[in-house]
C-alpha positions as CSV (number, residue, x, y, z in Angstrom):
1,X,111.9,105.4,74.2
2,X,110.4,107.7,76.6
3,X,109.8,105.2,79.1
4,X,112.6,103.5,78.8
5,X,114.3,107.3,79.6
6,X,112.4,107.3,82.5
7,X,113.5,103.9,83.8
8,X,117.0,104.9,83.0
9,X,116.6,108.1,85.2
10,X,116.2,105.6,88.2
11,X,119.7,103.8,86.5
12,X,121.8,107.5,86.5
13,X,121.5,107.8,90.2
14,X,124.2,105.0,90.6
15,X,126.5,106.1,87.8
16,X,129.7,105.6,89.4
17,X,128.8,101.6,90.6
18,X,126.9,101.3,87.5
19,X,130.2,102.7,85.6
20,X,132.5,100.4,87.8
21,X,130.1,97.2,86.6
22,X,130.7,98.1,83.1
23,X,134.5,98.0,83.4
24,X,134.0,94.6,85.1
25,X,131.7,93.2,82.7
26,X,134.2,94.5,79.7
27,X,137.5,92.9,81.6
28,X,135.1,89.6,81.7
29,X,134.7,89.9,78.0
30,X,138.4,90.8,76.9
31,X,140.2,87.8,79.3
32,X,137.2,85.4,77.9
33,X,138.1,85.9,74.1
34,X,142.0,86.1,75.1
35,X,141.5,82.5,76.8
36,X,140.1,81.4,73.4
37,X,143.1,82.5,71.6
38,X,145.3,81.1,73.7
39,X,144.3,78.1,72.1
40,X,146.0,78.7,69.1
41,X,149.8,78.5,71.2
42,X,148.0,75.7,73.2
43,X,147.6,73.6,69.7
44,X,150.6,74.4,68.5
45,X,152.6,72.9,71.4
46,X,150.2,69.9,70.9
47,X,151.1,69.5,67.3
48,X,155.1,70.2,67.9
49,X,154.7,73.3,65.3
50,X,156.2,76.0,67.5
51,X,159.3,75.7,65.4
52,X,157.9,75.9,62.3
53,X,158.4,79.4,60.7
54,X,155.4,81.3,59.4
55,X,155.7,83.3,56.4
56,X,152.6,85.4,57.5
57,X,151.0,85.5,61.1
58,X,147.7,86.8,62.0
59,X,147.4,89.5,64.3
60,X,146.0,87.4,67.3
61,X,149.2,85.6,66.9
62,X,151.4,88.4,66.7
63,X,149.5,89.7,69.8
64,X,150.0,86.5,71.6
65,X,153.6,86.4,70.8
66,X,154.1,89.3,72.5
67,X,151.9,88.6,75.3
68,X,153.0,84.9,76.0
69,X,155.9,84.5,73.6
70,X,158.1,83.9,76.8
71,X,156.2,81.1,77.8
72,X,157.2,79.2,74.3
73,X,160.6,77.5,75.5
74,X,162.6,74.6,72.8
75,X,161.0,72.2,75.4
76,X,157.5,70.8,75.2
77,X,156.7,69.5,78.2
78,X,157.6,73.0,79.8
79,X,155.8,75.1,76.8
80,X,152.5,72.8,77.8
81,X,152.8,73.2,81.3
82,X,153.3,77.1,80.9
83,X,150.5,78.0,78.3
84,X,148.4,76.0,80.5
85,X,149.3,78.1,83.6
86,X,148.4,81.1,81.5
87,X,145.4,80.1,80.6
88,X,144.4,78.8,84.6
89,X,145.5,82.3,85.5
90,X,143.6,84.6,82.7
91,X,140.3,81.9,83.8
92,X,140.9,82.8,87.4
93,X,141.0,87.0,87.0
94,X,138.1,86.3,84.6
95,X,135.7,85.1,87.1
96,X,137.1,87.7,90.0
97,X,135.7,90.3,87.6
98,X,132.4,88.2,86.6
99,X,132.0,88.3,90.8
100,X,132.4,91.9,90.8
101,X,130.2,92.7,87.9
102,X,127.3,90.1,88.9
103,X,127.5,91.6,92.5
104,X,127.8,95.0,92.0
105,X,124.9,94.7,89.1
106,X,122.8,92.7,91.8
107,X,123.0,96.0,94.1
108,X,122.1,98.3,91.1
109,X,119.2,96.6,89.8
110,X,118.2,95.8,94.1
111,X,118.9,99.7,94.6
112,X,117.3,101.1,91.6
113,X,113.7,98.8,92.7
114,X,113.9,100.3,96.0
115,X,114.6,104.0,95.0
116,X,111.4,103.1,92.9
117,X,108.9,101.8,95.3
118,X,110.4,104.6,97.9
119,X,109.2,107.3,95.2
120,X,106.2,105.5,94.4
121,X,104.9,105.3,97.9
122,X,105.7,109.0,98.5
123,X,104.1,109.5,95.4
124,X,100.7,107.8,96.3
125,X,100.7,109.6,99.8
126,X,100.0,112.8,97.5
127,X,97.1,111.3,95.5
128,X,93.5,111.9,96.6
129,X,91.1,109.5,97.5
130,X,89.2,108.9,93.9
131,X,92.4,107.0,93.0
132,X,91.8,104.4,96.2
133,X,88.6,104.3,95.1
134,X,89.1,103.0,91.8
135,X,92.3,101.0,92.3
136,X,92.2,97.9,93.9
137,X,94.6,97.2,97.0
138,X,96.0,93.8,95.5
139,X,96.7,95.9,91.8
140,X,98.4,98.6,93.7
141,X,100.3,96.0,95.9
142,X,101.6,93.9,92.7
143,X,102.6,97.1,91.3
144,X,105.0,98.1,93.8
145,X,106.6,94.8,94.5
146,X,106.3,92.0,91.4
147,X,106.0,94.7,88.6
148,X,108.5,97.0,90.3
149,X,111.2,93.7,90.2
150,X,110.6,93.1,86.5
151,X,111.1,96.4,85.4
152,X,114.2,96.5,87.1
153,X,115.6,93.3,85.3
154,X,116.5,95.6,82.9
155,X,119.6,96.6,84.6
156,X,120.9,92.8,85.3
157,X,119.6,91.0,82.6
158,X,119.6,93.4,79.8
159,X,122.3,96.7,80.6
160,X,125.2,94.9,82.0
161,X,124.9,91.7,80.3
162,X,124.6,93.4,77.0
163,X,127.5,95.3,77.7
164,X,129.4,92.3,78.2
165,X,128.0,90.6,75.1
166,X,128.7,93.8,72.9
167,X,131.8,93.7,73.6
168,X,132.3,89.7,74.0
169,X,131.0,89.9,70.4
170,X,133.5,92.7,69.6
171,X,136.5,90.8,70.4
172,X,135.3,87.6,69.3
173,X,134.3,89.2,65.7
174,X,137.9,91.0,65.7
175,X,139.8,86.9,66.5
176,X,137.8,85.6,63.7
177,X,138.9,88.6,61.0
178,X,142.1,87.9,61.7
179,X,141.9,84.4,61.2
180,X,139.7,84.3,58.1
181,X,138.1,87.2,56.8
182,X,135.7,85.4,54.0
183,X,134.2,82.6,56.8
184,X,133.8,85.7,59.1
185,X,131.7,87.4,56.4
186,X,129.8,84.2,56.1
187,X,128.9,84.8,59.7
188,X,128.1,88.7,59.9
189,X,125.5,87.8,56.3
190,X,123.7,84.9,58.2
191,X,123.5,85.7,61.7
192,X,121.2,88.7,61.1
193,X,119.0,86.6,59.5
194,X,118.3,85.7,63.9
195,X,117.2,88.6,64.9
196,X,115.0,89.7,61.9
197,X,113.0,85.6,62.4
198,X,112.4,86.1,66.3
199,X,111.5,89.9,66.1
200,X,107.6,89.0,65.5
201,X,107.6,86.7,68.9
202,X,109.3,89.3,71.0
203,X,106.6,91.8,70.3
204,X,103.9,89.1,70.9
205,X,105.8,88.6,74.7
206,X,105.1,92.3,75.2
207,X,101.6,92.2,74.8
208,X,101.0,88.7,76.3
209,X,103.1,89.9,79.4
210,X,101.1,92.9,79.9
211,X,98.0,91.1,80.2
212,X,99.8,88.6,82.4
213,X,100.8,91.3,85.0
214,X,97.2,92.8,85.1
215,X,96.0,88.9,85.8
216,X,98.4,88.7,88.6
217,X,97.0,92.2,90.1
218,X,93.9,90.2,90.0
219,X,94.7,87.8,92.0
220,X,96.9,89.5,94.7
221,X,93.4,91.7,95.0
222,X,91.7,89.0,95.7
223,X,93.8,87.6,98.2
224,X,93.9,90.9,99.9
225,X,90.1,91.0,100.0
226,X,89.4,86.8,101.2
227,X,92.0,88.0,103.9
228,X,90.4,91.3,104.9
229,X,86.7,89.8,104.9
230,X,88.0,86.7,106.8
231,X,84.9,87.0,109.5
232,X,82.4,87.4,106.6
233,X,83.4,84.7,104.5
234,X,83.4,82.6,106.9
235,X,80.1,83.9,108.6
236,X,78.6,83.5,105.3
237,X,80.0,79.8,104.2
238,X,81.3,81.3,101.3
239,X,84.6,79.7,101.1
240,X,83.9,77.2,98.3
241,X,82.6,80.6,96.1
242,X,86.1,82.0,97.4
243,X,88.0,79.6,95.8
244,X,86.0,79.4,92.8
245,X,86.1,82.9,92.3
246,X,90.3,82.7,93.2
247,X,90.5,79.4,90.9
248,X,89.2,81.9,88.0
249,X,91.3,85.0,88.5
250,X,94.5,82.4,89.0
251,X,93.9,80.5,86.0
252,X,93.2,83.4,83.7
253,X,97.4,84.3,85.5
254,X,98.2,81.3,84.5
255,X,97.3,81.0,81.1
256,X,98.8,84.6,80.3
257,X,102.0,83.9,81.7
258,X,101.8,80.1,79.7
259,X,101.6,81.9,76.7
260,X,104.2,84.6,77.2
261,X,106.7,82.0,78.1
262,X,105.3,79.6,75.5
263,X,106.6,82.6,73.0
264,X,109.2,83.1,75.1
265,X,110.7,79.8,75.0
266,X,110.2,79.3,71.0
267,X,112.9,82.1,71.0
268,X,115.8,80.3,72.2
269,X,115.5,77.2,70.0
270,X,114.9,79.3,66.6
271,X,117.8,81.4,67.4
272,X,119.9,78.3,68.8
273,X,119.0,76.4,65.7
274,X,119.5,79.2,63.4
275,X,123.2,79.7,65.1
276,X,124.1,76.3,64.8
277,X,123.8,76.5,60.8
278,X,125.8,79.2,60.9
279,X,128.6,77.6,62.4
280,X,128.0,74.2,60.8
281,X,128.0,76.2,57.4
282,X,131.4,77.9,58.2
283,X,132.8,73.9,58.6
284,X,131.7,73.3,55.4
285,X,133.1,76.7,53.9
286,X,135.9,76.0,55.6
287,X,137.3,72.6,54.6
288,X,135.6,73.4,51.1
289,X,138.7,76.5,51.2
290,X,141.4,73.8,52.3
291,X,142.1,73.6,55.7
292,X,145.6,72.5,56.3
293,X,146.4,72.7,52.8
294,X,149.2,75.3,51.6
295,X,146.5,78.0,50.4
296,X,144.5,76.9,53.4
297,X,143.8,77.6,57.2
298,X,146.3,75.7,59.1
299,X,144.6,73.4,61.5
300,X,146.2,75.2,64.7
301,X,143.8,78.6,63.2
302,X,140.8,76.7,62.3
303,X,140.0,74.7,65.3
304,X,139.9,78.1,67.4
305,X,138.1,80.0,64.9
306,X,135.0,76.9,65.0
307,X,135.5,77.1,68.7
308,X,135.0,80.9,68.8
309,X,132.8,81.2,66.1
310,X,130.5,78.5,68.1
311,X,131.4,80.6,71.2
312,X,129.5,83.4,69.3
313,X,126.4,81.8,69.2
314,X,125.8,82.8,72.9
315,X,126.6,86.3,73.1
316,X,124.6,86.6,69.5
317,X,121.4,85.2,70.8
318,X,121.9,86.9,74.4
319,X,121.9,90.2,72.2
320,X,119.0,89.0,70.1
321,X,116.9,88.6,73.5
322,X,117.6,91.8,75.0
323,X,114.6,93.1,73.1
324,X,112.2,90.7,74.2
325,X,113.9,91.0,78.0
326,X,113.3,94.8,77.9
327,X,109.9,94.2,76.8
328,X,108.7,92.6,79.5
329,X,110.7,95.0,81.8
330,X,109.1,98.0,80.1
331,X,105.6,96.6,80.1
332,X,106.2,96.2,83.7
333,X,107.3,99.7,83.9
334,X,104.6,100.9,82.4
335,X,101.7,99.8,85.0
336,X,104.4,101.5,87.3
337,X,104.2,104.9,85.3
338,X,100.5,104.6,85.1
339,X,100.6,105.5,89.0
340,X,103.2,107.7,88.9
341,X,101.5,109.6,86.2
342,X,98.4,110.1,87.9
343,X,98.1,113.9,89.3
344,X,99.0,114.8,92.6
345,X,96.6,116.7,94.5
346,X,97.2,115.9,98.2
347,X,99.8,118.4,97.9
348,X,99.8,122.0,99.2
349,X,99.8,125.4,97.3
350,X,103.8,127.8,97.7
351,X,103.4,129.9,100.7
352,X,100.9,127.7,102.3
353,X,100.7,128.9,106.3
354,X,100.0,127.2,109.2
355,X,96.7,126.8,110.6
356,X,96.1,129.2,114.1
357,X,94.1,127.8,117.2
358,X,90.3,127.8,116.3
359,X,88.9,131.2,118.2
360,X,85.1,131.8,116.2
361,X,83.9,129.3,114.1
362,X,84.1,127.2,110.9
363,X,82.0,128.0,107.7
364,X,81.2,126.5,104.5
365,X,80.0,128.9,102.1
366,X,77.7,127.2,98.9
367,X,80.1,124.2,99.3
368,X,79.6,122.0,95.8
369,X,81.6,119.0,95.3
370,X,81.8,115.9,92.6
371,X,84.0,113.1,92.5
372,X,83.1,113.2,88.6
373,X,81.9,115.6,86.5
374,X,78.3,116.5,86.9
375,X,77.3,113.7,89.2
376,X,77.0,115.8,92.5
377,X,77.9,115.3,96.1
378,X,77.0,118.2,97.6
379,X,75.0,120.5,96.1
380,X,75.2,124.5,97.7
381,X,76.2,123.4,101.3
382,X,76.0,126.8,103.6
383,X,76.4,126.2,107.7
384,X,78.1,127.9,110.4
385,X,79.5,125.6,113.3
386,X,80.9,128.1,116.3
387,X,83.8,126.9,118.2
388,X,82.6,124.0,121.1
389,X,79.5,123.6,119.5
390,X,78.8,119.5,118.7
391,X,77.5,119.6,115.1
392,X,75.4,116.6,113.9
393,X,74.4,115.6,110.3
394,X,72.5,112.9,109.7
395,X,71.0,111.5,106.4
396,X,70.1,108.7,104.6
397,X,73.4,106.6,103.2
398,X,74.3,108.3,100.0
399,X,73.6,111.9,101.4
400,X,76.9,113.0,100.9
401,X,77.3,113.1,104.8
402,X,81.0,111.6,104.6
403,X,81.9,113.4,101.9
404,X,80.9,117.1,103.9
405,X,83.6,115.8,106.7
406,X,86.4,115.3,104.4
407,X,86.1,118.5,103.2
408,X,87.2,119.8,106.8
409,X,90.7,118.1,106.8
410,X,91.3,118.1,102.8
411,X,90.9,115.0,101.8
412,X,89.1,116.2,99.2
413,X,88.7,120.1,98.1
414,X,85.1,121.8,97.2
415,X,84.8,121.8,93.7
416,X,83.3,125.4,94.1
417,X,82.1,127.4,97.2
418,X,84.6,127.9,100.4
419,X,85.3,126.2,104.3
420,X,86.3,129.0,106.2
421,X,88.3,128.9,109.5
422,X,87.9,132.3,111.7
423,X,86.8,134.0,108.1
424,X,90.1,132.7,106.1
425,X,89.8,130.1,103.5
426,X,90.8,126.3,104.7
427,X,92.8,126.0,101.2
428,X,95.0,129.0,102.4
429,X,96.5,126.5,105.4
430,X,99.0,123.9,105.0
431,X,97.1,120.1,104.6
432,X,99.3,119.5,107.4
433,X,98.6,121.9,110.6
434,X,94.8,121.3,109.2
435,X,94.7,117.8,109.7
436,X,97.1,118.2,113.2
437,X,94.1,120.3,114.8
438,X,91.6,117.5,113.6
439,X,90.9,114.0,115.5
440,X,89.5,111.8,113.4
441,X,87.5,108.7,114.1
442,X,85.6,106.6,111.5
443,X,83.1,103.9,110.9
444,X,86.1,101.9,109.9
445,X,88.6,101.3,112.2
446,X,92.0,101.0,111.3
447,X,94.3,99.2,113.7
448,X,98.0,98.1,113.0
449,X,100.0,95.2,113.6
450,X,101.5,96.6,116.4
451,X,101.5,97.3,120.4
452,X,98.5,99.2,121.9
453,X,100.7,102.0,123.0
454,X,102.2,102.0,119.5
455,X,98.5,102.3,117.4
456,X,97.8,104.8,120.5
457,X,100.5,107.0,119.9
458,X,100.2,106.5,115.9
459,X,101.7,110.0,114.2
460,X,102.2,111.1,118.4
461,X,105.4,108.8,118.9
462,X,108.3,111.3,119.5
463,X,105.7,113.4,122.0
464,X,103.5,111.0,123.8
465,X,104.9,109.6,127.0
466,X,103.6,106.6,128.4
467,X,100.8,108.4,131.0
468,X,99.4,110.7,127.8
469,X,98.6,107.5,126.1
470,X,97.5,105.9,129.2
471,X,95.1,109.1,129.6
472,X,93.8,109.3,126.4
473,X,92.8,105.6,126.6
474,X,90.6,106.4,130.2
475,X,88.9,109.4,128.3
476,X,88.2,106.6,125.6
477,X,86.6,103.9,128.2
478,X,89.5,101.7,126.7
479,X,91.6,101.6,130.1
480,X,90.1,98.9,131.6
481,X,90.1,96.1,129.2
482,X,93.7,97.0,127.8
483,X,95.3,96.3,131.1
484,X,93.3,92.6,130.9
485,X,95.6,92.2,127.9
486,X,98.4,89.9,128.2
487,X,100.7,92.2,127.6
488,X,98.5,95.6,128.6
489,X,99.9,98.2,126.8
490,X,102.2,96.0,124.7
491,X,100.1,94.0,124.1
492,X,101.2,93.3,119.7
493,X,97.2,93.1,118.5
494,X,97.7,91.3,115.5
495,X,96.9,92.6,111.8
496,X,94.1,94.6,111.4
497,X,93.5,94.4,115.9
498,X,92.0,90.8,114.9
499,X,92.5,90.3,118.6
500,X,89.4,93.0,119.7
501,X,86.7,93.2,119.4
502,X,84.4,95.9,117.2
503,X,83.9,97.7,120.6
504,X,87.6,97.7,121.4
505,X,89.2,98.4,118.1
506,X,87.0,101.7,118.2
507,X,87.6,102.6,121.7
508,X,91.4,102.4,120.8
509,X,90.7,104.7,117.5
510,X,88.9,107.1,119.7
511,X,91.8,107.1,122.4
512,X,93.9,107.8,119.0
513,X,92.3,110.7,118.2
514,X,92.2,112.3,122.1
515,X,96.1,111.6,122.7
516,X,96.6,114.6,119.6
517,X,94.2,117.2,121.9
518,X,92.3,118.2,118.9
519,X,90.7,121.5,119.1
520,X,88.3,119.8,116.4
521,X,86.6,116.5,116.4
522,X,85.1,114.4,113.5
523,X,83.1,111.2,114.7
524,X,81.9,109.4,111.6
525,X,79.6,107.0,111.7
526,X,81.7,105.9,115.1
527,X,78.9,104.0,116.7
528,X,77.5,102.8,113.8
529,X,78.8,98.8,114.3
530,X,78.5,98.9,118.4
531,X,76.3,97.8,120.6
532,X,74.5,99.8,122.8
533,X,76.7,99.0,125.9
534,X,79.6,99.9,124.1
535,X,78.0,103.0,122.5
536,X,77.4,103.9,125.8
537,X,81.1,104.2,126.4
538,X,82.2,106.1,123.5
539,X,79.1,108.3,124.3
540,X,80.7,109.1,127.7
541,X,84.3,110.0,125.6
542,X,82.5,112.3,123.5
543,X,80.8,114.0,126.7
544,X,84.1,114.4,128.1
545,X,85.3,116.3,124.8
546,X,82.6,118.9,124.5
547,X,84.4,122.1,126.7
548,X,86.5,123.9,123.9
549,X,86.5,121.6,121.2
550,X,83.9,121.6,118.2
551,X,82.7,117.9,117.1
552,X,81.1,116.9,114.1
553,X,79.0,114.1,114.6
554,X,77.2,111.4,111.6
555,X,75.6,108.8,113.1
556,X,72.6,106.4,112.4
557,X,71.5,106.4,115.2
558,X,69.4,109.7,115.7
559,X,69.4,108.7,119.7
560,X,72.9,109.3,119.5
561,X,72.9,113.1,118.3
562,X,70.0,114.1,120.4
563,X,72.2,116.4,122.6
564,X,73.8,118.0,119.6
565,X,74.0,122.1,119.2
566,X,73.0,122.3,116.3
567,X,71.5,118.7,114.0
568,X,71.9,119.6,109.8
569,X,69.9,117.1,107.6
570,X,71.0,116.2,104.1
571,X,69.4,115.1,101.5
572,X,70.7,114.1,98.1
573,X,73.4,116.6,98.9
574,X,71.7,119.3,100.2
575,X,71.0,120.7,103.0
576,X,67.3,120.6,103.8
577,X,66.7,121.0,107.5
578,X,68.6,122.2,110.3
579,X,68.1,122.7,113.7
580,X,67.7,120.6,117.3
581,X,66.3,117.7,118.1
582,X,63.1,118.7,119.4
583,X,62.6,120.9,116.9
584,X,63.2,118.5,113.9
585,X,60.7,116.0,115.3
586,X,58.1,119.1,115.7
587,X,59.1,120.4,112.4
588,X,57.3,117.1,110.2
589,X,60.4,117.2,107.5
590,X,62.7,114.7,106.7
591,X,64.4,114.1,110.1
592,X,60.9,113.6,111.5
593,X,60.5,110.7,108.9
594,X,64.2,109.2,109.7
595,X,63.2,109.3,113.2
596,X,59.9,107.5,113.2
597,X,62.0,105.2,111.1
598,X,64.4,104.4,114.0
599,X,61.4,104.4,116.7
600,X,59.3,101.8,114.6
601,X,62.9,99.7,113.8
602,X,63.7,99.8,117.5
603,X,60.0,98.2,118.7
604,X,60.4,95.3,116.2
């Protein structure tokens, strides 16, 4: 119930369209059964009874006599013609109001799914990185679009349709008492009997569909990964492992969603079936009582009630799904939840002030950090980095040399110790004036399906003009080889920048980073994938940088940090060495090691 509370929360914010629907959906189900009892004039023009005096007329046929009495004239022809124009006209402002309810459900169920992916996304721009760590990009993406749909079926196929059918079920039960109370208890005995045999299936489509949905993850995350490792698949022939490995993930989809709509499916013929002998029972019962007989039905009453008790069938059995349709949509919703429910902590603290131009230095002060309990990171990190220093920390991979960066913009917090900016704790400042006096390069470049001026200006759009981004992109050696672009600057570079190369797509990350004017500079593993040529380049950006600004440098490379400050070595998360270059290689310690490493790696 509490889930369902919380998919309903989505519901309330269109109340008033929702509450419009409703009224729709009930004229739909009043004007349906009033054009089934408007058979009962209808047949009694047919059979030339309309004179006849009833000693006692049900209350449908008092009703109708009051609504439609005029149209009842001492001629037949004109008595046909007009019931029949009554009934055209109650069919035609029937299906106005099924259009307005089938619309305006359409744009509540089509709001509510965007309302939740909107809150979704915003939600998972405040979750830290262990959760992109652990969930795959194809889960996360069926998530927010396939799951997000289903859950929202509820408001379509199960709210305003079981509305109707309440009430369509309502109306049709109230016709049928007041035609013949003893068949119509017949019905309300035996049709129970439906819902009670199918209950068992709908509670196996729940669990079947849950798997289902966590197959289909599977195979949108594997998608998302051939397509993203395009250049190493095919570098490595592996495109017949590819498809074995999709074939797998797609079948194990499609057997789960078989057998959910296997169970599905055995639904609607038990409860059709079941419905059937209902009705065909009530025949029986019903000439079995007399029809047309003097203590009988007369045959003007009788033919409408099996009409509307067959009628019946439909609404019963659309009622008798809605469990098994709000399963599924609640499953759904679930995997939703599951995200929405993890903790936020990309989020900042009340009071939270804005970060002050770097004047001194930064400090991290027996910095400890885990991504899960007990396994270690960083273990006691203490350094001092004065402002325009270049900082360089080199390691083996695994050394927790990433990790020590993030700290600086808070992607992730110390799990104990401090980072201090000009002697005032980093988690005092707002996440966002921290990360806008950071530039941030990585190892892996992210470029978007967009213009170069556009990926450029990323974050910088309302404040960059044309000749910042132009002179970011000459301190970044990039300049040149944009303008051989088509296009130059808007120049669309595809998804991903498949259109440059390593080189370029860095060069363009780098030029990123200068247009914001950082006052602090982070170069992770930046030259790790370039070739000497191009790290030659970037090298030259980075020189260009060095006047007021304080860089943090990780590279392989040891060649590339030689002119650093100040060089920190870590090990296993700790700090074990620190120093410059020509002191490390004197000293005989671990960067000595790493860098006879690199010269015997560079002779072979």
């Amino acid at each position: 119930m509490a889930r369902f509370n919380r998919l309903m929360g989505f519901v309330r914010r269109y109340a008033g369209v929702l509450t419009v629907t409703f009224l729709a959906a009930v004229v739909v189900s009043v004007l349906d059964g009033f054009t089934f009892a408007l058979l009962i004039p209808f047949l009694r023009v047919v059979f030339d009874t309309t004179g006849v005096v009833v000693d006692a007329p049900t209350a449908v046929e008092r009703v109708l006599e009051a609504i439609i009495g005029f149209a009842l004239t001492e001629n037949r022809g004109t008595s046909v013609r007009n019931v029949v124009l009554v009934i055209l006209l109650v069919i035609a402002v029937k299906n106005v109001a099924v259009y307005v309810a089938a619309a305006l459900g359409a744009y509540v169920q089509e709001g509510v799914a965007r309302d939740m992916r909107q809150d979704l996304y915003a939600h998972i721009q405040h979750l830290g990185l262990g959760f992109f760590q652990r969930m795959k990009g194809g889960q996360l993406i069926s998530r927010m679009i396939a799951d997000i749909d289903q859950a929202c079926r509820i408001v379509s196929a199960a709210l305003v349709s079981t509305v109707q059918n309440v009430v369509l079920v309502a109306i049709y039960l109230a016709i049928l008492f007041s035609l013949s109370w003893r068949l119509t208890l017949i019905t309300l005995v035996l049709a129970p009997a439906i819902a009670i045999i199918i209950r068992p299936i709908q509670l196996r489509i729940r669990k079947r569909m849950s798997v289902a949905l966590h197959d289909r993850g599977e195979v949108a995350a594997i998608v998302s990964e051939t397509v993203e490792g395009a250049r190493l698949v095919k570098a490595h022939g592996a495109e017949a492992y590819e498809r074995r490995r999709f074939a797998v993930a797609a079948g194990h989809y499609f057997e789960g969603v078989v057998k959910a709509q296997r169970l599905a499916a055995l639904a609607h013929p038990v409860s059709e079936t079941l419905g059937a002998a209902v009705v065909l029972l009530l025949v029986v019962v019903g000439f079995s009582l007399g029809v047309g007989g003097s203590d009988g039905m007369r045959p003007e009453l009788f033919i409408p009630f099996v009409v509307i008790a067959l009628r019946l069938v439909s609404p019963v059995k659309a009622l008798t799904q809605f469990p098994m349709h709000a399963e599924m949509s609640l499953a759904a919703a679930d995997r939703v939840f599951e995200i929405v429910d993890e903790r936020r902590v990309d989020v900042d603290s009340e009071g939270a002030k804005t970060l002050p131009v770097l004047e001194r230095d930064i400090e991290f002060q027996d910095v400890w950090f885990a991504y899960e309990p007990g396994t270690w990171v960083l273990r006691g990190v203490t350094l001092n980095v004065r402002r325009g220093e270049i900082l360089a920390i080199v390691g083996a991979s695994g050394a927790g040399k990433s990790t020590l960066v993030d700290l600086l913009p808070r992607f992730v917090e110390p799990s104990s110790g401090r980072i201090l900016i000009d002697d005032v704790a980093i988690s005092e400042y707002s996440r966002g004036s921290v990360r806008q006096a950071m530039g941030i390069v990585s190892q892996h470049t992210v470029i978007f399906n967009d213009t170069v001026r556009a990926n450029i200006a990323y974050g910088e759009e309302e404040s960059a003009d044309s000749g910042a981004v132009e002179a970011a992109a000459r301190a970044a050696n990039a300049h040149e080889f944009i303008e051989r672009l088509p296009q130059g600057y808007d120049t669309v570079l595809g998804e991903r920048g498949m259109r440059l190369s390593g080189g370029e797509r860095q060069r363009i990350a780098i030029a990123r980073a200068l247009l914001r004017d950082p006052p602090i500079l982070i170069l992770d593993e930046a030259t790790s994938a370039l070739d000497i040529e191009v790290e030659n380049l970037v090298q030259e950006a980075i020189g260009r940088l060095l006047e007021n600004r304080t860089v943090f440098v990780i590279a392989h490379r040891l060649a590339t940090v030689a002119r650093a400050d100040q060089i920190v070595v870590l090990e296993r998360g700790r700090l074990v060495e620190r120093g410059r270059h020509d002191e490390l290689v004197a000293a005989g310690g671990v960067y000595q090691r790493l860098h006879h490493l690199e010269m015997v790696a560079s002779r072979t």
